[in-house]
N, C-alpha and C positions, 0 to 999 in steps of 0.2 A: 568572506564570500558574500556577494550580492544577494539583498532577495528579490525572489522574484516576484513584477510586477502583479497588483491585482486587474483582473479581468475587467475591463471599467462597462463592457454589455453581456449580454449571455451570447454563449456564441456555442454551439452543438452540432456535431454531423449533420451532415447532407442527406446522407440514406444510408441503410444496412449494409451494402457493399462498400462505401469512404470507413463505417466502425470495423468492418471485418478487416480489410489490409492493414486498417492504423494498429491494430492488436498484431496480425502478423508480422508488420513492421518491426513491432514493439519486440514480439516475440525471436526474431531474427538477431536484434540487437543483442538481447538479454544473456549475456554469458555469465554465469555465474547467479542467476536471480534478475529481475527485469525491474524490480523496482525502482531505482535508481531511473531508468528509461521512462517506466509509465507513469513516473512524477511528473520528469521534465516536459515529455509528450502534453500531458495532460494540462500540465497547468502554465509552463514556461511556453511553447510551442502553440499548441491549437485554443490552450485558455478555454477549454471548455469546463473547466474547473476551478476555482480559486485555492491560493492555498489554506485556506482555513477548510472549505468544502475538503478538496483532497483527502485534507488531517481525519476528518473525520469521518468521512467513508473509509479510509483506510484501517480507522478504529476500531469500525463495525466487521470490515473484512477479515479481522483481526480476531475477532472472539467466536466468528461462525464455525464450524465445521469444515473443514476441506482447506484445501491452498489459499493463504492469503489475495493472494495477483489473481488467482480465479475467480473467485470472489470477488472482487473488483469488479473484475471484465461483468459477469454477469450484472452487477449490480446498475454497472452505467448503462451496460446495454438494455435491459430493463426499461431504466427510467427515459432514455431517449425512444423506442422503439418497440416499448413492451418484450414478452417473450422472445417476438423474434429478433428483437435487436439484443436479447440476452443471446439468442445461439447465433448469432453471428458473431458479437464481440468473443463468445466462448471457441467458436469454432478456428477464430484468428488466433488466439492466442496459444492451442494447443496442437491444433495441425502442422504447423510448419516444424518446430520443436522435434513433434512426436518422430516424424522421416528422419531427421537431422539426430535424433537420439536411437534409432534403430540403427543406421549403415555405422556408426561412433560406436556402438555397442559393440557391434560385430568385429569391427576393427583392434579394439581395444581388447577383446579375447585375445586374439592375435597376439598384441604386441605390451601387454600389461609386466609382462617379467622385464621389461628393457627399464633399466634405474631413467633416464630419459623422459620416459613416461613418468615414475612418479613423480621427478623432481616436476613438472610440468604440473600433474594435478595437485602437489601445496604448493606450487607459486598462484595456480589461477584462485586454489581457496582463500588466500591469501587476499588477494587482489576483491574477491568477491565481499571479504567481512571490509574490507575501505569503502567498498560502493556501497554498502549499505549504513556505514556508520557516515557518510559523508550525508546520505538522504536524511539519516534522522536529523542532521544537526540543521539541513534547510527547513523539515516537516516544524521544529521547535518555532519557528517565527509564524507559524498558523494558530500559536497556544493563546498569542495574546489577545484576540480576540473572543478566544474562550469564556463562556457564562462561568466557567467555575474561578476564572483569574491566573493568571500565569505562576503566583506562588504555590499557588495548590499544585496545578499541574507540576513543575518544575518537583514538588514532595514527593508527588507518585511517582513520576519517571522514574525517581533516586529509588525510592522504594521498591517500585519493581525490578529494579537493575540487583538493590542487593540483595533479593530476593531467588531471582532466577539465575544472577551471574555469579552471584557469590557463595548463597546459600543450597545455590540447586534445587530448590523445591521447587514440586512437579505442575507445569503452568496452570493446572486447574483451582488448585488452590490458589495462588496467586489470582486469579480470573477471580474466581469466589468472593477469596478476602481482600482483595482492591480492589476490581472492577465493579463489581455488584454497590457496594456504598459509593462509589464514585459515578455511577447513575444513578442512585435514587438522588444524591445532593444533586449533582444537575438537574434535573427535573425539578428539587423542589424548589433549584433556584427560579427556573426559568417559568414556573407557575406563578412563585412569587411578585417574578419582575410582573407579569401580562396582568395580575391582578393590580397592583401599582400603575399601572398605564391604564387598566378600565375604570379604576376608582378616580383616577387626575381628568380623566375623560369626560 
């Protein structure tokens, strides 16, 4: 699989209505989880992200509170537009979804006994763990530019996988006892490097 190019200028919405549709856009696509989409949007697409940026706001979006992809949206919309470009990218990415998961709802009362229907919902979950296992294996070429080094990271990935996939422990502790050390060392690498460059300076 190709990766995908880096951003070679910054490039960022236009105004709060181009983030609001690009989210609803995104949201439209997104069956089964939208990640996969608000990568490719993001970084392949409008390059308003690279993929190293991506990796790591999606890091953050990762250990916060609430929905990963929400977290997201708020987070770019934010930093392009302040608050209000958080409730715009937020208000794209949950409005459209929300209609489309009300009249779905209602219907699927209806018609949840017909075998039709489940085989339909584990083929799409099915389909849904490939779209998301296909994103982490692009997100992995964002590591190597990482301050902590692609071995480290490659250790934790494994570690957090046999951790939560194998061992089932409950993601807080994992959070805890990975994440937690795995930010203080970045930081105290990346203190390190700035003081090596003010001392060379």
């Amino acid at each position: 699989m190709p990766e995908p190019q880096e951003s070679t200028q910054a490039m960022r919405p236009r105004s709060k209505t181009e983030l609001f549709f690009t989210f609803a856009s995104i949201a439209l696509q997104g069956f089964g989880g939208v990640l996969t989409i608000i990568q490719r949007e993001m970084v392949d697409k409008r390059r308003w992200l690279s993929t190293k940026e991506f990796t790591e706001d999606w890091a953050v979006s990762q250990i916060l509170p609430g929905g990963n992809v929400v977290n997201l949206c708020i987070i770019l919309g934010n930093r392009y537009f302040g608050w209000r470009g958080a409730m715009a990218a937020l208000a794209g990415i949950l409005l459209p979804p929300l209609v489309i998961v009300l009249l779905l709802a209602t219907a699927y009362n209806h018609y949840v006994h017909l075998p039709e229907v489940a085989g339909a919902v584990r083929g799409m979950g099915a389909a849904a763990a490939g779209l998301i296992g296909a994103v982490s294996l692009k997100m992995i070429s964002g590591l190597k530019k990482n301050e902590m080094g692609a071995g480290i990271c490659i250790a934790l990935i494994a570690m957090t996988f046999i951790a939560v996939g194998l061992l089932r422990w409950p993601l807080v502790y994992v959070v805890l006892g990975l994440g937690a050390p795995a930010f203080a060392y970045a930081v105290w690498i990346i203190r390190a490097r700035d003081r090596t460059k003010e001392s060379a300076s």
